[in-house]
N, C-alpha and C positions, 0 to 999 in steps of 0.2 A: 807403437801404441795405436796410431790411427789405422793401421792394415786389422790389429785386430779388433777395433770395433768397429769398423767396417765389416767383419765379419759377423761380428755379432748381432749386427744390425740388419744384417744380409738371413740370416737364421731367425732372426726374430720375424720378418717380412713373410720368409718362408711357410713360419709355423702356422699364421696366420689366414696367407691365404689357404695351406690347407685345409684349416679348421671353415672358412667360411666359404669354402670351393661347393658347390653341388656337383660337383664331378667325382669322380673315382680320384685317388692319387696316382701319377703316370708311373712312380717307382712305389710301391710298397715298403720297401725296405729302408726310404728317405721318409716315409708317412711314420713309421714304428718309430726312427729314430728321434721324431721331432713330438709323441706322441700325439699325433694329430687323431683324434677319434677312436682312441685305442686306450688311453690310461684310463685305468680305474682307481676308487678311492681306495684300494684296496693296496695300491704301486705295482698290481702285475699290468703288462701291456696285455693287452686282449682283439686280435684280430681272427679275421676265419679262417686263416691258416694255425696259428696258434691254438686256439682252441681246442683245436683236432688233440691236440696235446691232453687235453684234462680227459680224464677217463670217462665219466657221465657221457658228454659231449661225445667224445668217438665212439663209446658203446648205440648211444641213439641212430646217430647216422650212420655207421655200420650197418644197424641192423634194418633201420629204414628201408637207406640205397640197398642195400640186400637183394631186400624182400620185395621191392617195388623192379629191379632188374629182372629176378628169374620169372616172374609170374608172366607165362604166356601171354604175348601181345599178337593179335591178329586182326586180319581184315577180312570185314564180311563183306559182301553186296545181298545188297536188297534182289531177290528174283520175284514177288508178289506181294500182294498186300499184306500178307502175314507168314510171307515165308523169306528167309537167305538161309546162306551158305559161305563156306570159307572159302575165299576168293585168291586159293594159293597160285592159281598161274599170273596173277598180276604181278608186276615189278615193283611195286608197292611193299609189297606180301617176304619178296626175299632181301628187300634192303633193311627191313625193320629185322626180320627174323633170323637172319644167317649172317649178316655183314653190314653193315653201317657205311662203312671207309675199308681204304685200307690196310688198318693197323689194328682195328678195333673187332669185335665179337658183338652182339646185339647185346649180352645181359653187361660185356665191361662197359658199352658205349652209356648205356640209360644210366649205370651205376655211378660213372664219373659226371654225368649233368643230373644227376638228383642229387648226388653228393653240393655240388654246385649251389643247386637249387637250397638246400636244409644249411647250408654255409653264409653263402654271398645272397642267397634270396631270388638269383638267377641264376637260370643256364641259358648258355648261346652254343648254337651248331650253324655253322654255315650251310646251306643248301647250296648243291652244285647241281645243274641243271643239264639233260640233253638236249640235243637238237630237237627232239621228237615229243618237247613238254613234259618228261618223267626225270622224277629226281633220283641221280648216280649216285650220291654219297651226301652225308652228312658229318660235318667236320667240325667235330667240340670245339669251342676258343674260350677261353678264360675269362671269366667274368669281369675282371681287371682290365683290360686289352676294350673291352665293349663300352659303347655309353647311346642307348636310345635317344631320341630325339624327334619333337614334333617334326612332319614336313611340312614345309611351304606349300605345298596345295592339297593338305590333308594325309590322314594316313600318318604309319610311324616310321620312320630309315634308323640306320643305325651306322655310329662312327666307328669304324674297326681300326684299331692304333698295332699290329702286331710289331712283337719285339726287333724283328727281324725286315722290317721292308716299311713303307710308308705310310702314310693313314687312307683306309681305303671307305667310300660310303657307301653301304647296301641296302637295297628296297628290303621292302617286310615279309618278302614271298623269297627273298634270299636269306631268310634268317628264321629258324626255331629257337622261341625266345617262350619260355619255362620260368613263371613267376611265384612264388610265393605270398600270397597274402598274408596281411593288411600292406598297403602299395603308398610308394611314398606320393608327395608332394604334385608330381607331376603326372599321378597316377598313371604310370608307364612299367615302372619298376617297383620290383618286390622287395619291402623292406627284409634285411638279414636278420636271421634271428638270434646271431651272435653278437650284432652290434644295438639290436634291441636290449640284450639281455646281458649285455658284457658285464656288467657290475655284481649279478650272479654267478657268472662263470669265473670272473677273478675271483671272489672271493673263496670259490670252489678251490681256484688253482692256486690261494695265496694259503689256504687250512692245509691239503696237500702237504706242499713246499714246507709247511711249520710242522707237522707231521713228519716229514723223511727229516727234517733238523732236531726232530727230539730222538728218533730211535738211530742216528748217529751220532753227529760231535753232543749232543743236549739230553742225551737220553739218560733217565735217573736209575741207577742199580735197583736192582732186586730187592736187594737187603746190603746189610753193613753190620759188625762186627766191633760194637764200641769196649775199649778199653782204659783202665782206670787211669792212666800214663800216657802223654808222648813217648813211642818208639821211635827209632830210628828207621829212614827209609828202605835199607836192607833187612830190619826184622820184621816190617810191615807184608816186604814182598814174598818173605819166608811166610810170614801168616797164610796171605793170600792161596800161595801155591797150595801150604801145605791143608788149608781147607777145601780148595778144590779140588784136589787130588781122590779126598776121603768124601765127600761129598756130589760134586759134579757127575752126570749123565744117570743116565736110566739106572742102573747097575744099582749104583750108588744111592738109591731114591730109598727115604724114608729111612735111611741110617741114621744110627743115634749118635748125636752128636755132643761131646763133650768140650765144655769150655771152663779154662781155669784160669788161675792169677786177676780174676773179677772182670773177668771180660763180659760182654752181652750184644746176645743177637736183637737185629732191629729189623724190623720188615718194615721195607721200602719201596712204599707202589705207587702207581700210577693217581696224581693228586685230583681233585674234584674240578679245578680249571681245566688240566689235561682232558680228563674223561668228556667235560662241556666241549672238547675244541670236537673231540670225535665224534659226539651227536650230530653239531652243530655242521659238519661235511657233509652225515648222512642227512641232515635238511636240506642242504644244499643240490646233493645226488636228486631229491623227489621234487624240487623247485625245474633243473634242469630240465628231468625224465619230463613232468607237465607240461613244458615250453613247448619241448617235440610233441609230445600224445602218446609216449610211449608208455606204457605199463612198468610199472618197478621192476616185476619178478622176471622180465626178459633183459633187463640190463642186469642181472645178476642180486639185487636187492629185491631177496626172498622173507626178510623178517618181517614184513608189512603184508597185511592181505588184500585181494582187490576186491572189487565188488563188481567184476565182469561174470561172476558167475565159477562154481566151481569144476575143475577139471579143464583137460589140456583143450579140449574140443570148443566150451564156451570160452575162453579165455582167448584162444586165439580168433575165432570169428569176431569176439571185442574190438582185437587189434586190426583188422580185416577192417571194420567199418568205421572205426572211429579213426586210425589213425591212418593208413595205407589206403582207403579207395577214394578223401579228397584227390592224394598225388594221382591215383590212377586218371581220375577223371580230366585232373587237369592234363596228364598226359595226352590222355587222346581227343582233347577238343581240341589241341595246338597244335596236333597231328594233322586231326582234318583240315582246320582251315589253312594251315600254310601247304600241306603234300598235295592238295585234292583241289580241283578248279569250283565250279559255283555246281556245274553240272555233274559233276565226281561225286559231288557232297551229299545229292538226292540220290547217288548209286550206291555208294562205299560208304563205310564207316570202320574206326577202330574200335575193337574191344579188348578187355583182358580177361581173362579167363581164372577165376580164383575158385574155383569148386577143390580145387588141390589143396586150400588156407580153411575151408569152411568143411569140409566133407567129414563127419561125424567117423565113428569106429566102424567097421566092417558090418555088422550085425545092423545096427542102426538103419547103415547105405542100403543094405541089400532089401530090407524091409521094406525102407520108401521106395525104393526102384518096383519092389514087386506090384507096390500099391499104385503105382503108376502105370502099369499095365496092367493091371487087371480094371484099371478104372477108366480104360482107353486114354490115359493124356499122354502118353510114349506107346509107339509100338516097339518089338522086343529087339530089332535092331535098331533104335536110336537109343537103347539101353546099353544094347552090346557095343554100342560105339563110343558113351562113354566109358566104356571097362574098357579101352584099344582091344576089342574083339571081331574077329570077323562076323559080320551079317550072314543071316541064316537063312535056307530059303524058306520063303513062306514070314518070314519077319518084319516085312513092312505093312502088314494090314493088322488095324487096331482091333483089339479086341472088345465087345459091349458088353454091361453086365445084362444077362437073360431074367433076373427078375427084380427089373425096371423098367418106369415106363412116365411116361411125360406127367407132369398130373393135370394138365390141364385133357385129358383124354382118361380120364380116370370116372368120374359120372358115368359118359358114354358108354364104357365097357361096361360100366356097374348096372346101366340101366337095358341092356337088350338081356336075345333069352343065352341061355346058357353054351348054347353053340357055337352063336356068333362072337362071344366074348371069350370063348376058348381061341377061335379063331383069329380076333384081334388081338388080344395077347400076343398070338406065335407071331402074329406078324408085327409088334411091336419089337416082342424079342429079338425078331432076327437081326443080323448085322446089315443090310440094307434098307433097315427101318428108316 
């Protein structure tokens, strides 16, 4: 009896400090079992792995991490005061774009540290460094495994605990550290928005669970078949067969049916608490979908209308700015300042490139394009190069409109004689005006 309260007393201890740990739990799996920051009042455990589990939840970050992975990432450098360019022979340029590491692809790499990021509130990659000051690879590590940490002489390091080898400590320029806002306590770390919101998500994933429990062992028949007597269990199952036999499938639909010896049909449907449990889910689904930014009708919950505007084209630029260009943005400031030195940062920059999320129907594009060359703001191959078309020759000189003219030069012409104002015109008109 003293071994086992000793034991229990050992678990109690446990539970304890993980509940008042400010650390990660080092097993997860010893965290679930003790619920440590995981129950809800709901009795589902709710962790960022778990989660993944309730449909809402993996529909949002699905389509998130998606969308935020393929959307072109690139690096420019500044070449003038109002001019760059895509900066593809840097080594910058094909770690982000082609390869990451060695096991990874650029859109799986970003898609499993935003997954990360919309989970645990962080993603961590290791920065592996050359000889020559350029970054080789970038190597995901699990957000569980990491725990930041002030330094001692300023600046942030980080504890790296992996499963497999011993606790290793890394400066801030060895680490891509991807946070989510609002940041906890130590303002270091993004708080998780599964563990913000876990008592929503359970009870998402406890409506569910009572849902797949009524439409198997709990689910109420159709209808029933009241008779004026106890029958015996073989005349019952003889009823049954022999109704659905004459009744049952399509075929069968809207056949008249005949009952005798005072029997009566009873329709048996779905009761007014039931029908509340499945409202009360789909609250649950647009409480979720808010958490993320996501829009309803792209997790599949089309009965609801938005108010981003009607049609595919505003609907999706909604989702473009409201929910996808925070992550973008956070993406490429954490790029620069950890990939790029102080003197890198006044050269290079990341961007991503969403004209592919935003760009209207055919008809629409081709109109504003035109209007932008005929109004000199593009010339017609920096058009043809957003359409991946080859430049043409003669396509880099902007074209002017011929009957415009400054208006501060507008008097002047008005007030000489008719000659000279014929001949200011043309030469206003011309393209070296």
């Amino acid at each position: 009896m003293g071994l086992l309260l000793r034991a229990a007393q050992s678990a109690v201890n446990a539970v304890w400090s993980l509940r008042s740990s400010s650390l990660h739990p080092r097993d997860p799996a010893l965290a679930e079992m003790f619920g440590a920051s995981s129950a809800t009042f709901s009795g589902v455990s709710v962790t960022p792995e778990s989660a993944l589990q309730c449909p809402p939840v993996y529909a949002c970050v699905r389509l998130v991490s998606n969308t935020v992975s393929t959307i072109p990432l690139d690096l420019f450098e500044r070449t003038g005061p109002d001019a760059n360019e895509r900066a593809t022979g840097h080594p910058l340029h094909e770690l982000l774009h082609d390869a990451p590491n060695g096991w990874q692809t650029s859109a799986e790499f970003r898609a499993l540290m935003e997954t990360h990021v919309l989970t645990h509130g962080n993603g961590y990659a290791r920065v592996l460094w050359r000889g020559n000051g350029m970054p080789e690879a970038l190597e995901p590590l699990h957000p569980r495994e990491v725990m930041p940490f002030r330094a001692p002489r300023g600046g942030v390091a980080y504890r790296w605990t992996p499963s497999d080898g011993p606790t290793q400590t890394l400066m801030s320029h060895e680490m891509l550290h991807l946070r989510r806002p609002p940041f906890r306590r130590d303002m270091i770390r993004g708080e998780s928005p599964v563990e913000q919101h876990r008592e929503v998500i359970g009870a998402a994933m406890g409506t569910l669970h009572y849902l797949s429990r009524f439409f198997s062992n709990n689910a109420v028949p159709k209808g029933g078949i009241e008779v004026p007597s106890a029958i015996s269990d073989k005349a019952a199952e003889a009823l049954r067969e022999t109704w659905e036999r004459r009744h049952k499938g399509l075929e069968n639909a809207h056949r008249l049916a005949i009952l005798d010896g005072g029997m009566k049909y009873i329709d048996l449907g779905m009761s007014n608490q039931d029908a509340q449990v499945v409202e009360n889910y789909r609250q649950f689904v647009a409480q979720i979908a808010s958490v993320y930014g996501v829009p309803l009708h792209m997790i599949g919950e089309t009965d609801r209308s938005t108010s981003w505007g009607t049609g595919i084209e505003q609907q999706s630029i909604g989702f473009v700015v409201y929910c996808v260009r925070p992550s973008l943005v956070m993406w490429e400031q954490a790029l620069k300042k950890t990939l790029l030195t102080a003197e890198g940062r006044r050269r290079f920059y990341f961007e991503h490139n969403v004209d592919g999320l935003v760009r209207g129907d055919f008809k629409t594009r081709m109109e504003g394009m035109v209007m932008m060359v005929q109004w000199g703001i593009s010339t017609p191959n920096e058009v043809r190069r957003l359409l991946n078309m080859p430049p043409v020759p003669g396509g880099d000189e902007r074209l002017h409109p011929l009957n415009m003219a400054p208006a501060s030069k507008i008097l002047d012409i008005l007030l000489k004689p008719d000659g000279v104002s014929k001949r200011l015109l043309d030469e206003l008109r011309s393209p070296s005006a």
